[in-house]
C-alpha positions as CSV (number, residue, x, y, z in Angstrom):
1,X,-56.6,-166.8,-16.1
2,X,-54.8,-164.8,-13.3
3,X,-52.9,-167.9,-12.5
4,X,-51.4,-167.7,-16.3
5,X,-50.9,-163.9,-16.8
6,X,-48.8,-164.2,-13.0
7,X,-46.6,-167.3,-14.3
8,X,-45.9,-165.0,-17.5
9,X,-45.2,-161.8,-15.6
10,X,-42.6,-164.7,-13.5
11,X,-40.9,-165.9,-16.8
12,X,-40.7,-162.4,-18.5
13,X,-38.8,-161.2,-15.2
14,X,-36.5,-164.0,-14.9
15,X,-35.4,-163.2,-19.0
16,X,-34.8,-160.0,-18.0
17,X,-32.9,-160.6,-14.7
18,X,-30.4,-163.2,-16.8
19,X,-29.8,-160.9,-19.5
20,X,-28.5,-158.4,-17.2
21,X,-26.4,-161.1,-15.3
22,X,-24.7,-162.2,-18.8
23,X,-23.9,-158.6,-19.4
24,X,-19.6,-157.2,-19.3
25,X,-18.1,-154.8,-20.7
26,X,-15.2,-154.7,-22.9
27,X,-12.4,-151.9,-22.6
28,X,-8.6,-151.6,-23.9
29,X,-6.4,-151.7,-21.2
30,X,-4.1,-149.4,-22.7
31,X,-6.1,-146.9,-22.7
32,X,-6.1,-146.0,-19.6
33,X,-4.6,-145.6,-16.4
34,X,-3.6,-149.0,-13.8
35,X,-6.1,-146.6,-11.2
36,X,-8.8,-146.4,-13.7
37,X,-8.9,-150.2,-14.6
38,X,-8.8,-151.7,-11.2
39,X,-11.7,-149.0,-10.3
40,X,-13.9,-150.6,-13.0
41,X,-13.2,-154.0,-11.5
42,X,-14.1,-152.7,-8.1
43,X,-17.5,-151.2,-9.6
44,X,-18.5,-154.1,-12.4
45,X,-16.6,-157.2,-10.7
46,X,-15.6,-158.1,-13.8
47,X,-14.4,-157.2,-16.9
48,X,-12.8,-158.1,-20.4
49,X,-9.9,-156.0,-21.4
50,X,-7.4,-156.1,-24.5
51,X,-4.4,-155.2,-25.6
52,X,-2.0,-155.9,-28.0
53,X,0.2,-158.9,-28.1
54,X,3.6,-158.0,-27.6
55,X,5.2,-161.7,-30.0
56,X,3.1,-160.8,-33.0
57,X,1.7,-157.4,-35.1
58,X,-1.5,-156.8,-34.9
59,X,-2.4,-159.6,-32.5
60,X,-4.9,-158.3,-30.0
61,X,-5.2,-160.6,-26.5
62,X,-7.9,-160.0,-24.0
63,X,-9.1,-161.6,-21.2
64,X,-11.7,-162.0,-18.0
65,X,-10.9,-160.0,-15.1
66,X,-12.2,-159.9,-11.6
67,X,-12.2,-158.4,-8.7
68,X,-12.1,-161.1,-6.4
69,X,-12.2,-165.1,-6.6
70,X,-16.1,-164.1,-5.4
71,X,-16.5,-163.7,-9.5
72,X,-14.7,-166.8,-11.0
73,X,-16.8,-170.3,-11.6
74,X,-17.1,-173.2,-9.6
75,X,-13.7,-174.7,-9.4
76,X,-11.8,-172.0,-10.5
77,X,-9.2,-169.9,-8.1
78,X,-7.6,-166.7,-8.9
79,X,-3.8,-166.1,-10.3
80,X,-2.2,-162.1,-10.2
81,X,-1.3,-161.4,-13.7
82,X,0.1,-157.8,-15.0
83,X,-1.5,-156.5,-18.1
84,X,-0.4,-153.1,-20.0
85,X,-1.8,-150.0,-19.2
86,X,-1.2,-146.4,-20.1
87,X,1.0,-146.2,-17.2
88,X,3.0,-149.6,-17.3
89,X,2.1,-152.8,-15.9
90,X,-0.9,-153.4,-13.8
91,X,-1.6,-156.2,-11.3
92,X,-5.3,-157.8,-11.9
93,X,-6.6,-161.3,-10.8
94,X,-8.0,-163.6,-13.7
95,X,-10.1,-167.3,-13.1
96,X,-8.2,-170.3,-13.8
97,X,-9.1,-173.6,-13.0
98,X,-8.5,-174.8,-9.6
99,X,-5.6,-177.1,-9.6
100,X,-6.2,-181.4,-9.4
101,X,-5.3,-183.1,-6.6
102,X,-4.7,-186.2,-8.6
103,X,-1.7,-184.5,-11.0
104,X,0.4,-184.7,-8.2
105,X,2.8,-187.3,-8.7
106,X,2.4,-190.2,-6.0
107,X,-0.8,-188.8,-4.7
108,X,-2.1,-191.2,-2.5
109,X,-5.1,-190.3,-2.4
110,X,-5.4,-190.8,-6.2
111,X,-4.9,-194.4,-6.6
């Protein structure tokens, strides 16, 4: 019985610990100050924020941002990007996938 209330007490903590893991928050980037959002993405990691598009009226964008290429998937690298803030552009680092070896033309490799 002990054997079954431990392997329970296992699962119910493991639900718990990948719920948290899931977890980001969402924040508008031009709310706020360049300072302020790269200080959340020093404390959380990661982070979504949005803005509006600048091509089309009420079109909001938003994206994944990280701290660090620590935070993106596997195979995925980081590319600098500049989103709007309330006080102009600001640098942040999103995932992208890492590039293919094999697009290059006459890879040698490849073949």
């Amino acid at each position: 019985m002990t054997k079954y209330v431990l392997g329970a007490a296992s699962a119910a903590l493991l639900v718990l610990a990948a719920s948290d893991a899931g977890a980001i928050s969402r924040y508008n980037s031009t709310g706020m100050s360049c300072e302020r959002a790269l200080g959340i993405l020093d404390r959380e990691k990661a982070a979504i924020f949005r803005y509006p598009s600048k091509r089309v009226a009420n079109l909001p964008l938003y994206d994944r941002y990280v701290r660090s290429g620590a935070y993106c998937g596997p195979h995925e690298v980081t590319e600098a990007v500049t989103i709007p803030s309330a006080t102009g552009q600001c640098r942040v680092l999103h995932c992208i996938p890492e590039p293919d070896p094999c697009d290059e033309l006459l890879s040698p490799f490849c073949r």
